[in-house]
MIRO-569271 format. One record per residue (C-alpha): residue in three letters; x, y, z. Coordinates in steps of 0.25 Angstrom, whole numbers. Example, Ala and Ser with C-alpha at 12.3 -4.5 7.8 and 13.67 -1.06 7.14 Angstrom:
2
<site><resn>ALA</resn><east>49</east><north>-18</north><up>31</up></site>
<site><resn>SER</resn><east>55</east><north>-4</north><up>29</up></site>
//
This chain:
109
<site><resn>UNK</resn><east>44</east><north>-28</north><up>3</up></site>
<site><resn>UNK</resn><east>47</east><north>-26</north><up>-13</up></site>
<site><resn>UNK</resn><east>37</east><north>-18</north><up>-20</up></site>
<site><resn>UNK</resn><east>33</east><north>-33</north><up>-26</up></site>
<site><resn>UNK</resn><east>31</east><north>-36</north><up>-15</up></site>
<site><resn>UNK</resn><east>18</east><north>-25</north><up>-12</up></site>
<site><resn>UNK</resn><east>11</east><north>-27</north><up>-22</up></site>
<site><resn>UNK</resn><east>12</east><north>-41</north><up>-21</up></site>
<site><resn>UNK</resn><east>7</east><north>-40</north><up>-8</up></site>
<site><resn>UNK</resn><east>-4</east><north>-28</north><up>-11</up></site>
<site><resn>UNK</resn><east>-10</east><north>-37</north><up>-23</up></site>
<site><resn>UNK</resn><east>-14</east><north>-45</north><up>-11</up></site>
<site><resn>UNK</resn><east>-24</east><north>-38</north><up>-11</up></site>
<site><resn>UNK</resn><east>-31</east><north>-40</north><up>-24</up></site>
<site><resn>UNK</resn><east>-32</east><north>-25</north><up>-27</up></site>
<site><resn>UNK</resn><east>-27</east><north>-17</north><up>-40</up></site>
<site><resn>UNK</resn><east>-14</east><north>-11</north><up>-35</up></site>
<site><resn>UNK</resn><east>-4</east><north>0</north><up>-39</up></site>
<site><resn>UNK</resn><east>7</east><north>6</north><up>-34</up></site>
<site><resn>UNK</resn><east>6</east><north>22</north><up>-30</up></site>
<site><resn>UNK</resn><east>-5</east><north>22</north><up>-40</up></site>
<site><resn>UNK</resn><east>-11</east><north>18</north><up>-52</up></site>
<site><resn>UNK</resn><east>-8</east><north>22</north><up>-67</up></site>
<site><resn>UNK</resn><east>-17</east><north>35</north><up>-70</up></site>
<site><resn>UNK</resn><east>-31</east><north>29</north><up>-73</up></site>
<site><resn>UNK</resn><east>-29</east><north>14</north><up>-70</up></site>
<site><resn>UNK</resn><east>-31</east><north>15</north><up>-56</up></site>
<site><resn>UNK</resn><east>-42</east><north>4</north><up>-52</up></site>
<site><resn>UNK</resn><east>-55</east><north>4</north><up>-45</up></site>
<site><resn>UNK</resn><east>-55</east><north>3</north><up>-30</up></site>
<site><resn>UNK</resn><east>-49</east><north>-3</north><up>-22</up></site>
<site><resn>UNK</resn><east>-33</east><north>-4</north><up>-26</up></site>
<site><resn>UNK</resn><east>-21</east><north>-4</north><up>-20</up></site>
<site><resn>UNK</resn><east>-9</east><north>7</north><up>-23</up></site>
<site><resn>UNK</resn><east>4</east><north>6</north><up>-15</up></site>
<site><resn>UNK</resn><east>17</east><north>13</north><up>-13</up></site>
<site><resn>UNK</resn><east>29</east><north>16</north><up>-5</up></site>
<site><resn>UNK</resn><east>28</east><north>32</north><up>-3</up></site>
<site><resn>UNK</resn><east>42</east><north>32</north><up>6</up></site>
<site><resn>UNK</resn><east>51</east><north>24</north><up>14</up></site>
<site><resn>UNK</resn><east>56</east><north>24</north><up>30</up></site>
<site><resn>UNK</resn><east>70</east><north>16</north><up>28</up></site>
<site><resn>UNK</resn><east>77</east><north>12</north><up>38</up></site>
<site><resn>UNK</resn><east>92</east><north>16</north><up>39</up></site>
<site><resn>UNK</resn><east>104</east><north>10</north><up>45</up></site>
<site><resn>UNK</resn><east>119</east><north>14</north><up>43</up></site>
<site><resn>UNK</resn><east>113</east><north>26</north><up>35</up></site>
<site><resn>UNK</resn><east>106</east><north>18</north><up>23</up></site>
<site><resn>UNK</resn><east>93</east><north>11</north><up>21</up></site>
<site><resn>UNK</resn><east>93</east><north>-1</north><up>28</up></site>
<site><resn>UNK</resn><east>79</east><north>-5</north><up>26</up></site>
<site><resn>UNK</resn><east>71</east><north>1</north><up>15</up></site>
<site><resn>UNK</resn><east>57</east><north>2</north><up>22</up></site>
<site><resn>UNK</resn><east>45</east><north>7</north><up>12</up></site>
<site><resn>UNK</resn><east>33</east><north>14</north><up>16</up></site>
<site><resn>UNK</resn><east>20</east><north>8</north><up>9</up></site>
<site><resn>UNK</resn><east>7</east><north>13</north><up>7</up></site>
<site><resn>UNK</resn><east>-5</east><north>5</north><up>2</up></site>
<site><resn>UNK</resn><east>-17</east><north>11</north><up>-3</up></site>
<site><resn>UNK</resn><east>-30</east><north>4</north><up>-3</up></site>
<site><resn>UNK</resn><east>-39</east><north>14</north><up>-12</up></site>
<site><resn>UNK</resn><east>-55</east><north>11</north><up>-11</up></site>
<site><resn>UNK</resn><east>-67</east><north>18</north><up>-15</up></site>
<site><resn>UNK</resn><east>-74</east><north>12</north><up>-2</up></site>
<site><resn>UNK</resn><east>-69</east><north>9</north><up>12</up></site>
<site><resn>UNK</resn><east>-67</east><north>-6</north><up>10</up></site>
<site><resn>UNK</resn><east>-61</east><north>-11</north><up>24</up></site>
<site><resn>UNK</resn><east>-61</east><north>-26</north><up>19</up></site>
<site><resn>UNK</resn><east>-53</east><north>-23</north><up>7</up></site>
<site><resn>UNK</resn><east>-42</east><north>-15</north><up>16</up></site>
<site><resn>UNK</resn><east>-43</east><north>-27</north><up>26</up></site>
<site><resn>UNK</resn><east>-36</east><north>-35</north><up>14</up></site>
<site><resn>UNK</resn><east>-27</east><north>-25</north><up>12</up></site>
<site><resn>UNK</resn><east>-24</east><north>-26</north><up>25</up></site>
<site><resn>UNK</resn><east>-24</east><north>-42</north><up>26</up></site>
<site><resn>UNK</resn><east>-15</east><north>-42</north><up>16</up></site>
<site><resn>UNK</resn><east>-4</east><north>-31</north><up>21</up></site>
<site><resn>UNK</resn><east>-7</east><north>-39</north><up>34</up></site>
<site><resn>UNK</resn><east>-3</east><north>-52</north><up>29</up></site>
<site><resn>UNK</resn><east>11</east><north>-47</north><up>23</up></site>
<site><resn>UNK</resn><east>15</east><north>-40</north><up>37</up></site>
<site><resn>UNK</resn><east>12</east><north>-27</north><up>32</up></site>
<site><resn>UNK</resn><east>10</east><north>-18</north><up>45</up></site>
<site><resn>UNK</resn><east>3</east><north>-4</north><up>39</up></site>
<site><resn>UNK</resn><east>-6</east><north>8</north><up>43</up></site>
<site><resn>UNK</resn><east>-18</east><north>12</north><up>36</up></site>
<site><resn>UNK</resn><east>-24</east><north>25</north><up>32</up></site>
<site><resn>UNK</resn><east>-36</east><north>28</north><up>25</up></site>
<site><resn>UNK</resn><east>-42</east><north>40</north><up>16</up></site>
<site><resn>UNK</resn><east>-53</east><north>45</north><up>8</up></site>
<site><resn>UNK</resn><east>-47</east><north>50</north><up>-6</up></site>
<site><resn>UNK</resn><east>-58</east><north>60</north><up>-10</up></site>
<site><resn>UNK</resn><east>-54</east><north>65</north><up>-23</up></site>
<site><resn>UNK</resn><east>-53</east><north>48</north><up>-26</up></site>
<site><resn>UNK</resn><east>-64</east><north>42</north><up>-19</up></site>
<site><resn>UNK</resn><east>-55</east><north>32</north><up>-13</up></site>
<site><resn>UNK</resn><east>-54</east><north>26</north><up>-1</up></site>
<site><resn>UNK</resn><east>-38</east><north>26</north><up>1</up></site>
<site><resn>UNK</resn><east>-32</east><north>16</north><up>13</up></site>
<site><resn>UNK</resn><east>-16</east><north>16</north><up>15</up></site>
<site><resn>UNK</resn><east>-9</east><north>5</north><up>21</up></site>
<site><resn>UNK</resn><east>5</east><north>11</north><up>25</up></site>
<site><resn>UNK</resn><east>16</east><north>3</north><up>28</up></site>
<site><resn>UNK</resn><east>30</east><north>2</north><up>27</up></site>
<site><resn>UNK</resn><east>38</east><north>-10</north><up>22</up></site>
<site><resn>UNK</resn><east>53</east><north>-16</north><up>21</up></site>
<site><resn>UNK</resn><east>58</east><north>-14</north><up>6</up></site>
<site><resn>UNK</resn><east>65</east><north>-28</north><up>1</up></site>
<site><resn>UNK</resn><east>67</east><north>-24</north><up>-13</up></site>
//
């Protein structure tokens, strides 16, 4: 998947999204989205990059526990053939809910 192709795919979801974070002070009311690509797991074949594989993380901030709204998340990774695992945390210092989707998917850029 290009990068295009994520967001495209996350807007989906009909929440204000960002990639890493938003620009200080402009970050929206809960919920939003933030994505990014914090490494990579190639794989390798005659000693180069064979096939660029990105790990992506999705992080669905909320200020309350909303298990409908992570259900649409979750329709709509679903509904690309996204397979993911999900986490969840308490961001004291935030008041935020953070959920993170982590997946990993085939870069065709």
């Amino acid at each position: 998947m290009t990068h295009n192709e994520i967001v495209a795919m996350l807007e989906e979801a009909g929440l204000p999204l960002a990639y890493d974070h938003f620009a200080e002070g402009e970050s929206p009311d809960p919920p939003f989205l933030v994505f990014l690509f914090p490494s990579s797991d190639n794989f390798s074949a005659d000693g180069r990059v064979y096939q660029k594989i990105d790990t992506l993380h999705i992080e669905l901030y909320t200020d309350l526990k909303q298990p409908e709204l992570e259900a649409s998340i979750e329709a709509v990774l679903d509904g690309h053939d996204i397979f993911y695992n999900k986490t969840e945390v308490w961001i004291e210092t935030e008041h935020l809910y953070e959920v993170l989707y982590s997946t990993e998917v085939l870069r065709t850029d």
